[in-house]
C-alpha positions in Angstrom: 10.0 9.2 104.5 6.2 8.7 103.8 4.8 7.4 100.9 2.6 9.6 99.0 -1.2 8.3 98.1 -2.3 9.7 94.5 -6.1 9.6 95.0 -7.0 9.3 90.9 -10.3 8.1 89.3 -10.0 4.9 87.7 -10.9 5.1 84.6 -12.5 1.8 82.2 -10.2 2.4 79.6 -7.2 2.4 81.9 -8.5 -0.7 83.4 -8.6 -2.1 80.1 -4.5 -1.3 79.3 -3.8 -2.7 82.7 -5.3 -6.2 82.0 -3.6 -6.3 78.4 -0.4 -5.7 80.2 -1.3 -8.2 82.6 -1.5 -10.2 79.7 1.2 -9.5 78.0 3.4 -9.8 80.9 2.0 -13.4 82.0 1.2 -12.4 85.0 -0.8 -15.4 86.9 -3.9 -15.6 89.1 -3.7 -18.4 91.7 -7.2 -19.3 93.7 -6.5 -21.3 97.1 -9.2 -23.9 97.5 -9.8 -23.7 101.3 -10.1 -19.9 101.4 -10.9 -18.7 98.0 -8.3 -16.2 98.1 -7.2 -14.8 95.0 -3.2 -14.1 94.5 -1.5 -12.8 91.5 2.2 -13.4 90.7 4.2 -10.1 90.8 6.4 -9.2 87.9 8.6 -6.6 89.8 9.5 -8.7 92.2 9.8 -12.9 91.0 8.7 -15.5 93.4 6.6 -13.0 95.6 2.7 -13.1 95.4 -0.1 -10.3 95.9 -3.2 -10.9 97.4 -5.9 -9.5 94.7 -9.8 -8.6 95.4 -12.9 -7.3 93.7 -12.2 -4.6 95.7 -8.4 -4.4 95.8 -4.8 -5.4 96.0 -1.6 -5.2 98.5 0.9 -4.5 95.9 2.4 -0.9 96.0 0.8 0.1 92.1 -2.5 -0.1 94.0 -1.7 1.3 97.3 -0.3 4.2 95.2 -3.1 4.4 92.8 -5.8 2.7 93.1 -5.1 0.6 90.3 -2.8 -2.0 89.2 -2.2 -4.9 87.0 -3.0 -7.9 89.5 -6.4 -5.8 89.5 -7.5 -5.9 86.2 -6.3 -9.1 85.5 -8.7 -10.4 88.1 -11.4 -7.8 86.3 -10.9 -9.0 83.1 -10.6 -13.0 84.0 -14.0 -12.6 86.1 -15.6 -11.2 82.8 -16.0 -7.5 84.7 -14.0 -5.2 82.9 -17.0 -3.0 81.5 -16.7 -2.6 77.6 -15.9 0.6 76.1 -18.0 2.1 73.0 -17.0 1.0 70.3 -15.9 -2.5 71.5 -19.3 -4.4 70.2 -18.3 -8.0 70.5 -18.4 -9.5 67.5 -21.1 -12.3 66.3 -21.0 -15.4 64.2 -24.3 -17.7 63.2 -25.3 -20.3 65.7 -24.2 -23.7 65.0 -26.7 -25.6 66.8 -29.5 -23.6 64.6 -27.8 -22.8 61.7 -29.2 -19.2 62.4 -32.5 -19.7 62.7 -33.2 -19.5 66.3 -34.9 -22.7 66.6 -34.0 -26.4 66.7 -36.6 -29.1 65.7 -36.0 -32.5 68.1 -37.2 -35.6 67.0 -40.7 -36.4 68.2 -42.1 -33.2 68.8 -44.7 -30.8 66.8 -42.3 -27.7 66.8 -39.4 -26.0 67.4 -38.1 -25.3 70.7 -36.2 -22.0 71.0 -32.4 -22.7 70.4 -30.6 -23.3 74.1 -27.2 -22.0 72.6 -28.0 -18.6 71.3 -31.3 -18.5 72.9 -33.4 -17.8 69.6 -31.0 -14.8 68.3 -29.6 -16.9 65.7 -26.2 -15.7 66.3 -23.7 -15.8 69.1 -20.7 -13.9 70.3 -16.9 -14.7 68.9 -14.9 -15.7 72.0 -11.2 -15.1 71.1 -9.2 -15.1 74.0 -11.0 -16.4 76.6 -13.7 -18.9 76.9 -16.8 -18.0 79.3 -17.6 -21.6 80.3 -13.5 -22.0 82.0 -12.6 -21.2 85.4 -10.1 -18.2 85.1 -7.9 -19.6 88.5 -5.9 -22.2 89.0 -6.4 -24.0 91.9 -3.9 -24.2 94.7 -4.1 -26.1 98.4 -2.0 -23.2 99.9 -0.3 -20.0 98.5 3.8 -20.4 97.9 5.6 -18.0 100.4 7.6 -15.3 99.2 11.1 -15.8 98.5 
């Protein structure tokens, strides 16, 4: 018997459930140096791995949907998941500046525009995930599936 394909538009805020489940689940993204293949650990099936794209995955969710987990965890780790009104990210006062935009360095005759917030005065609150981290962790080779 043949598997049926559901051709459905993937939708951000769908994209954004999937990645909290992803989340949630502890599912893990794996990088192989030599290649820079991306695999994600599968939940429905312990020990086996899924090779995960920009584009797409191999596990059956995806294959079936065009959508999965492993997906939007990669998404969301990469800082591409798009954000959905009402999600403004929220904003604290810059440290370096103390708001101000500008940070006066010894020996000069002004202010140089602030290189952590860029002369806003304010950044964004980061609470789950750091910008400056690589999402992966790094692997030599990819562990079989049992």
């Amino acid at each position: 018997m043949e598997k049926s394909v559901v051709k459905r538009e993937t939708r951000d805020e769908t994209l954004i459930r999937l990645a909290s489940q992803a989340r949630a689940r502890g599912v893990q993204l794996f990088r192989v140096v030599t290649s820079g293949e991306v695999f994600a650990t599968s939940i429905s099936r312990p020990g086996e791995l899924h090779r995960v794209t920009h584009l797409s995955c191999d596990c059956e969710g995806f294959i079936r949907h065009q959508r999965c987990m492993h997906y939007a965890k990669l998404m969301d780790d990469l800082g591409w998941l798009p954000q959905v009104a009402g999600d403004e990210p929220a904003t604290m006062p810059c440290l370096a500046c103390r708001d101000a935009g500008s940070i006066w360095r010894e020996g000069q005759w002004g202010a140089d525009t602030c290189f952590v917030c860029r002369g806003i005065g304010h950044v964004d609150v980061v609470v789950d995930r750091p910008t400056n981290v690589v999402p992966f962790r790094e692997v030599d080779s990819p562990r079989p599936a049992a």
